[in-house]
Every structure is written in structure tokens, then in C-alpha cells.
C-alpha positions in Angstrom: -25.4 29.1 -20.9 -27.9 27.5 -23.6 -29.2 29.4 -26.5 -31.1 29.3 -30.0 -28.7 30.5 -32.1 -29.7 31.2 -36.0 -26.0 30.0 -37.8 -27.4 30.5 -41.0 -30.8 32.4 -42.8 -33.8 29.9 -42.9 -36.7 28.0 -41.5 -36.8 27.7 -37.4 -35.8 24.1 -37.9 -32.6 25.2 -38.7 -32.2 26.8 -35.6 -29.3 25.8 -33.3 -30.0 24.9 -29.4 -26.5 25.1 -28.1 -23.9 26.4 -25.4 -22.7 29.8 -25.6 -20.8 32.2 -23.9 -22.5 35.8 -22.7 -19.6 38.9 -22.9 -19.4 41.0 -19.9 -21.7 44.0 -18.3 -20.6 47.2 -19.8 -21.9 50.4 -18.5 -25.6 51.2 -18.8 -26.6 47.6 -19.3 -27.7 44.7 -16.9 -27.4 41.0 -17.3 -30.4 39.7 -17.3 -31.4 35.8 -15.7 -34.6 35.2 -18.4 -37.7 33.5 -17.0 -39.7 34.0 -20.4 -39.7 35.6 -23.6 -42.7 35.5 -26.0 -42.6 34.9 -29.9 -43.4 37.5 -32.4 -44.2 37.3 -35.7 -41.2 39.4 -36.6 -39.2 37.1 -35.5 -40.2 34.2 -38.1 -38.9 37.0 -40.6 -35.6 37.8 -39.0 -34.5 33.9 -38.8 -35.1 34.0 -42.8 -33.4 37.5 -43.3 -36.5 38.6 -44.3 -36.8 41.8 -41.9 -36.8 45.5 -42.6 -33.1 44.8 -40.7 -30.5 41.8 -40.7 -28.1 41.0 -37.8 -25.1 39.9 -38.5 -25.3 36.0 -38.3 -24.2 33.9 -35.6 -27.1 35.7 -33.6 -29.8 34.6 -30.9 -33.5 35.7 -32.0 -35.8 36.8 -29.7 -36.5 40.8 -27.8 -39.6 40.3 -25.1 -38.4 39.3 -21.9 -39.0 38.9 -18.5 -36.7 37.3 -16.4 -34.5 38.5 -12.9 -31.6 40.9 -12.5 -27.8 38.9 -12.6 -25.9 41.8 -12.5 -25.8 45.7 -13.0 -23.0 47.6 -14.9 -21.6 51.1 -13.7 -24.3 53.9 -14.0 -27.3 51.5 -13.7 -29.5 52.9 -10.8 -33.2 51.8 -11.4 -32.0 48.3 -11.2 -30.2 46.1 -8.4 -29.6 42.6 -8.4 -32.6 40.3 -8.1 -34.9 42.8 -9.1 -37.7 40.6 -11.6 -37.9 43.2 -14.4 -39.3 42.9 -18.0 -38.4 44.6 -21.2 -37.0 44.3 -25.0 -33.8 43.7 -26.9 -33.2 43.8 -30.6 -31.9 40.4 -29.4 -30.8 37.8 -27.8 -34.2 36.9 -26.2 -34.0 33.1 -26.6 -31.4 31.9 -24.3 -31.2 31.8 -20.1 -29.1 35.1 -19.7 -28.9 38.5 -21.6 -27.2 41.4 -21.4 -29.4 44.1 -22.3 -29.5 47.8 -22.0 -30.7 48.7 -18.8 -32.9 52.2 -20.7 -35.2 49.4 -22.0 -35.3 47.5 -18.5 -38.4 47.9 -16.4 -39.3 46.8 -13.1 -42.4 43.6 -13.2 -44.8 44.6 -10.4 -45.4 41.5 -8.1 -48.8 41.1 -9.8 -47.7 40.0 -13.3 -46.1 36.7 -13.6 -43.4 36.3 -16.3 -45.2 34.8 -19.6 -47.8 37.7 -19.0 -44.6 40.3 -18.8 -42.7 39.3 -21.6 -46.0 38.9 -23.6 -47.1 42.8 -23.2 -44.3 45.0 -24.1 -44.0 44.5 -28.0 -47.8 43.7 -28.6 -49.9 46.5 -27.1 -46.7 48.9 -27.6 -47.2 48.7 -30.9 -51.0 48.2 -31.2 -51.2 51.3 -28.5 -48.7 53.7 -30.3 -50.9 52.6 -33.5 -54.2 53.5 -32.4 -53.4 56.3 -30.2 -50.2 58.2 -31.5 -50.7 57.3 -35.4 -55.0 57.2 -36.3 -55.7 59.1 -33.1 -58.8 57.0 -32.7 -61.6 58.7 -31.0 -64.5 57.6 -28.4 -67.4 56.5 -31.0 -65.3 55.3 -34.1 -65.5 52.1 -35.8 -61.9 49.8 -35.7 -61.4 47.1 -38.1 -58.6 44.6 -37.4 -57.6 42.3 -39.3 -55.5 39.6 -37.9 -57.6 39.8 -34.9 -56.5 36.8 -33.4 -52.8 37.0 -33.0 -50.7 38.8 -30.6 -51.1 42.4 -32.1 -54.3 41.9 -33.5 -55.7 40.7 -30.5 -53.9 43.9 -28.3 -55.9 46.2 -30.6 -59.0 45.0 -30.4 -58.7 45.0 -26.5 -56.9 48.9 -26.6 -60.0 49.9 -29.4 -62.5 49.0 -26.9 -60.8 50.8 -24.0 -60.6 54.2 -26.1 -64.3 53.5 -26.6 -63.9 52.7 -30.3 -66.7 49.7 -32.2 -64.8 47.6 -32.9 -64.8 44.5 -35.6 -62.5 42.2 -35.7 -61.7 40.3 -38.7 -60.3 36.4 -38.4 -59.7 33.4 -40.5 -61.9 30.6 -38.3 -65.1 31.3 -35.8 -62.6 29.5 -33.1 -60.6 32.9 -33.3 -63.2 35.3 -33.4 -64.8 33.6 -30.4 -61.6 34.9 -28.9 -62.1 38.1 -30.3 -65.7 38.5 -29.1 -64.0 37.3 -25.6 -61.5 40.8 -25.6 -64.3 42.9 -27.0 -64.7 42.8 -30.4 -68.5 44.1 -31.1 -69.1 42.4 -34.6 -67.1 39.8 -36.6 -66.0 39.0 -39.8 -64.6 35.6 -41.1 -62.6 36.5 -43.8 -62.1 33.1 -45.4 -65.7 32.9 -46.1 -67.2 36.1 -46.1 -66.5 39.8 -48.4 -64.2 42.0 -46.6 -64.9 45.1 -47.9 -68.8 44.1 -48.2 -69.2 43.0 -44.8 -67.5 46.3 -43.6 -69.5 48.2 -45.3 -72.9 46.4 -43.8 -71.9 46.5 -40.3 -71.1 50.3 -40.9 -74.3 51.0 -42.9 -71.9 52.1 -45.7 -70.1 54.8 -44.5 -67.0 52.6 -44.0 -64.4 52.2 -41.0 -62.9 55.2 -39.6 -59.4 53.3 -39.1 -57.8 49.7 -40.6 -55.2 47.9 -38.1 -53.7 45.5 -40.5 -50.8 43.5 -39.4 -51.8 40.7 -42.3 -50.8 42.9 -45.5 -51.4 40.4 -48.8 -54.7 40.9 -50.6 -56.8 42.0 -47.4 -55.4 45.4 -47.4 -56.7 46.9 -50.7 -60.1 45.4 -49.7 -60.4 46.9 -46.3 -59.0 50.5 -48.0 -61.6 50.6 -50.1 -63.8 49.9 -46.8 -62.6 53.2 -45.0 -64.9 55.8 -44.7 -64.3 59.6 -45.5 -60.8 60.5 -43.9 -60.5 57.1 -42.7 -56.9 55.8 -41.2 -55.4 52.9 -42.5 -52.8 51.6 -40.6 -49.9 49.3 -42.0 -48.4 47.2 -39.3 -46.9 43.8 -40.9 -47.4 41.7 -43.4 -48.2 38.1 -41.9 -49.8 37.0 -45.2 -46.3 37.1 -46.5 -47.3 39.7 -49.5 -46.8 43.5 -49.4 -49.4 44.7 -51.3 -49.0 47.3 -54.1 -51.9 49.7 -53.1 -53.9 51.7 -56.0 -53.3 55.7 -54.4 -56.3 57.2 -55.9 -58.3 55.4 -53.1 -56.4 58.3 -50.9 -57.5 60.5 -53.0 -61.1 59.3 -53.7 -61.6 58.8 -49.5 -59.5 61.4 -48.4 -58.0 58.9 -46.5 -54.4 58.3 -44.9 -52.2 55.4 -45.3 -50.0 55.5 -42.0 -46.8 53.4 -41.3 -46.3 52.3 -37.4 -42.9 50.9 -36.7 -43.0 50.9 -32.5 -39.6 49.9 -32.0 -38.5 53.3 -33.9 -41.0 55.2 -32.1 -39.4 53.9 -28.5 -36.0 54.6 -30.1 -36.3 58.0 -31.1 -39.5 59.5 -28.3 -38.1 57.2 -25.3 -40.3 60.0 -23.1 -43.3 59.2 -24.8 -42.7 55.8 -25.1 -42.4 55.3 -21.7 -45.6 56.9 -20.7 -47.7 54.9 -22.9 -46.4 51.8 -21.4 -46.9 53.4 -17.8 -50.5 53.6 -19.2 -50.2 50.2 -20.8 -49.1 48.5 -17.1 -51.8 50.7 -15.3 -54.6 49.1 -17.1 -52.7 45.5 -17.0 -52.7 45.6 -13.2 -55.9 47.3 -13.1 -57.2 44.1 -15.3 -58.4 45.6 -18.1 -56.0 44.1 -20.1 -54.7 40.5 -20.4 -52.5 39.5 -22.7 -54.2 35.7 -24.0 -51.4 32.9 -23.6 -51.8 30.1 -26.5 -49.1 28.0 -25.3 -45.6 27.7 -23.6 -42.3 26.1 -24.8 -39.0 25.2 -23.2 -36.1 27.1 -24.7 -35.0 24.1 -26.3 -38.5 23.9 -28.3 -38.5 27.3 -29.7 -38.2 25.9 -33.5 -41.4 24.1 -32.6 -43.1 27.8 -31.3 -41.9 29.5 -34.5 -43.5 27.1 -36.7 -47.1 27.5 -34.4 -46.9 31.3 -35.4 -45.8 30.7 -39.4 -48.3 28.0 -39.6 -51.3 31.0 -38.6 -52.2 28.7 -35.4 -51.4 31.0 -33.0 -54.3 32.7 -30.9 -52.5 35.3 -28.6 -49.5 34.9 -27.3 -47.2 32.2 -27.9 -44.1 32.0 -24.6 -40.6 30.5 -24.3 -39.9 29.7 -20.8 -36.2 29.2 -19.2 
């Protein structure tokens, strides 16, 4: 079968499209025919060995599929062959087959095709298990996200809305907060040419935002902290801007605020219960339309250098898909 296989730490043009061989089912685990799997900004780190973890190398990227049942091994009973499911792997995600553990295997419903599945799981997962699990944002609050207009970003300004939140969405170019404004965003801002923490503070009549989603990290973070109102949340979910900031804590002290870490993939690994029943909410409210995940563009396998560098060059609006 073909893959993108990552031979050595680097850029995505260094990224390998080649023939490989897939090992055999083993119990618990299905092989897995993929149809899609969408690019996360996580990845562009873990092809650099840049991530909080480093697999050992030769490996295939990629962990949010779609695709059809090949096979089941022993002790697999949610799953038959040809069943179109959808789910995640640490990796592998990249290539035409997969062999995956079948506890993070999900049936698609016939109403989702497969970009839209293997675009939700990581995304609103994590922007979900931010906003509900981690600020416990409540009907009335004001959101701020920055990064609105990538996959994350964009899930949470869609989720704050849902859980009745105000939110503002914070964006680099009017092109993606139009999109922003299109998945519910109530106010703007355009960071590249307007104050952060200024412009906060207006459309909040200075009290400040009750929670921060920020999956952009660099110097945005310390100026939206110092946005948050009086026990405001700050949530740290990536670092896109390529810096980790090194935050002043006498703003927690000063706001009585929190600074709280969200690592989904943890989360689903260690509360698979709860997990699971805030994606069965998640896939309720997908089927219901309510949510959509936004697809910016598809690429064949053998393009997925080409993907990679869309997302590290910030041009990404949504979703960007692999398809097999």
C-alpha cells in the first residue's frame, strides 16, 4: 500500500510518498481501508520532532480518519467488515490502510461523508473538552478565540455559541473573520491591525473576557490575559505562532484568574467514558446541523507535503483533507 512516511525530522517536503507494508490485525484492533484523514496543526510539529512526543522514526503522520472496515481482529464486536467508521490514531493516518485500535473506532452515520468525519473528531474534541470540561463556560459569558479561523479555532467559536456564550473571534485578515461571523462569532477583532487587549476590553465595556481559547500561543497570549475579566479562564491549547510564551503570574494573581492546560488526546486516554459522551453530543449536533466542520481544501495522499505547507504557511481556513 502507499504511504507518507517521515524518514527523517524536517519540513513536509521531506516527506516520503512510498510503498509500504501494513503488519497484521492483532486482537482489539481493525484494519482500516481510509477514505480521508484531515491535517492538524500538530502534525506540522511532529514531522519536525517538535511535539510534546516523538515517534520513533520511520513513521507515517497523520491520526483523523474516516475510511471502511478491512478487517476485524479477535474481540472486536462493534465493528464488522465494511462498516464506514471514523476515528483517531496516534498515527499512521496518511496512507490507504491502517490498523488502528478498534476502542477509538466509531461507526460514520450515513449522513456524514468522509472529509466531514475525519475533519470533526480532533477539532471540536478538543475545542469541546476545552470549553466545557476545562473553563466550564456558561450561557451569557464572553469567549475570545484567537486563531479563530483554523480548525480548532473555528470549532470553538461554533461550540461558544451553542453553549450560549458572546463570542469574539480574533483573526489575522477580514477574509477569515468573515468566516468567523459565518459560524457565529458576534464581534471581531483583526489582530494584525488592531490592540488585542484594547479591543477586548471595548467590546466588553472593560470588564474583560470571561474565558481565552488560544491555540496561537507567541505574543497574543499575555495580551489577551491581561484582557480576562475577574476570575477569567485562559485556556492554553497550542502554540501555532511557533513561540511559547513566558507569562508574567501576578496577572493570576491581580485577576484572580486561571491559566488552564487542555491536552484532548490525554483526556480521551485516561476518561474514555467521558470522552465518548462528549463526542455522542459532538455527532448529535453534527447530524442535527448545528455543526459543520468548514472544508478549505482536499489533497490526494500523494500531495500531503503540499497540505502541510497550506497549514504552516497560516492559509488554512477550517479544515484542510487528505483523501485516498
Amino acid at each position: 500500500m502507499k504511504a507518507i512516511v517521515c524518514e527523517k525530522y524536517g519540513l513536509p517536503n521531506t516527506l516520503v510518498y512510498k510503498d509500504v507494508t501494513i503488519g497484521k490485525t492483532k486482537p482489539g484492533e481493525v484494519r482500516i481501508g481510509i477514505k480521508a484523514c484531515s491535517v492538524n496543526f500538530p502534525d506540522t510539529l511532529i514531522i519536525q520532532g517538535l511535539y510534546q512526543f516523538k515517534p520513533s522514526l520511520p513513521f507515517t503522520p497523520g491520526n483523523d480518519i474516516a475510511g471502511i472496515v478491512l478487517e476485524t481482529g479477535a474481540d472486536v464486536t462493534h465493528l464488522k467488515e465494511g462498516d464506514a467508521v471514523f476515528g483517531f490514531t496516534m498515527q499512521g493516518g496518511f496512507a490507504e490502510e491502517a490498523i488502528v485500535p478498534a476502542k477509538q473506532i466509531f461507526p460514520k452515520p450515513e449522513g456524514i461523508d468522509f472529509p466531514i468525519a475525519a475533519s470533526f473528531l480532533l477539532a471540536y474534541g478538543t475545542s469541546y473538552h476545552a470549553l466545557k470540561d476545562r473553563a466550564k463556560l456558561q450561557p451569557g459569558e464572553t469567549l475570545v478565540v484567537l486563531g479563530a479561523s483554523g480548525g480548532v479555532g473555528l470549532a470553538a467559536v461554533a461550540l461558544g455559541k451553542l453553549l450560549g456564550a458572546r463570542v469574539i473571534a480574533a483573526a489575522s485578515t477580514e477574509d477569515k473573520l468573515a468566516l468567523c461571523v459565518a459560524n457565529g462569532a458576534d464581534e471581531t477583532i483583526n489582530y494584525e491591525k488592531e490592540d488585542l487587549k484594547k479591543r477586548i476590553k471595548e467590546l466588553t465595556n472593560g470588564k474583560g473576557a470571561d474565558v481565552i481559547y488560544d491555540p496561537v500561543g507567541g505574543n497574543y497570549s499575555e495580551a489577551a490575559l491581561r484582557a480576562t475579566a475577574w476570575e477569567g479562564r485562559f485556556l492554553v491549547i497550542g502554540f501555532a505562532a511557533g513561540d511559547i510564551p513566558k507569562i508574567p503570574l501576578n496577572l493570576t494573581l491581580l485577576k484572580g484568574c486561571q491559566i488552564v492546560g487542555v491536552f484532548w488526546g490525554e483526556f480521551a486516554k485516561r476518561f474514555p467514558k467521558e470522552n465518548m459522551k462528549n463526542s455522542l453530543q459532538l455527532l448529535e449536533w453534527v447530524l442535527k446541523g448545528q455543526l459543520k466542520p468548514h472544508i478549505h481544501a482536499t489533497y490526494p495522499l500523494a500531495e500531503t507535503g503540499k497540505a502541510l505547507e497550506e497549514m504552516m504557511a497560516r492559509k488554512v481556513k477550517g479544515k484542510v483533507v487528505v483523501v485516498t
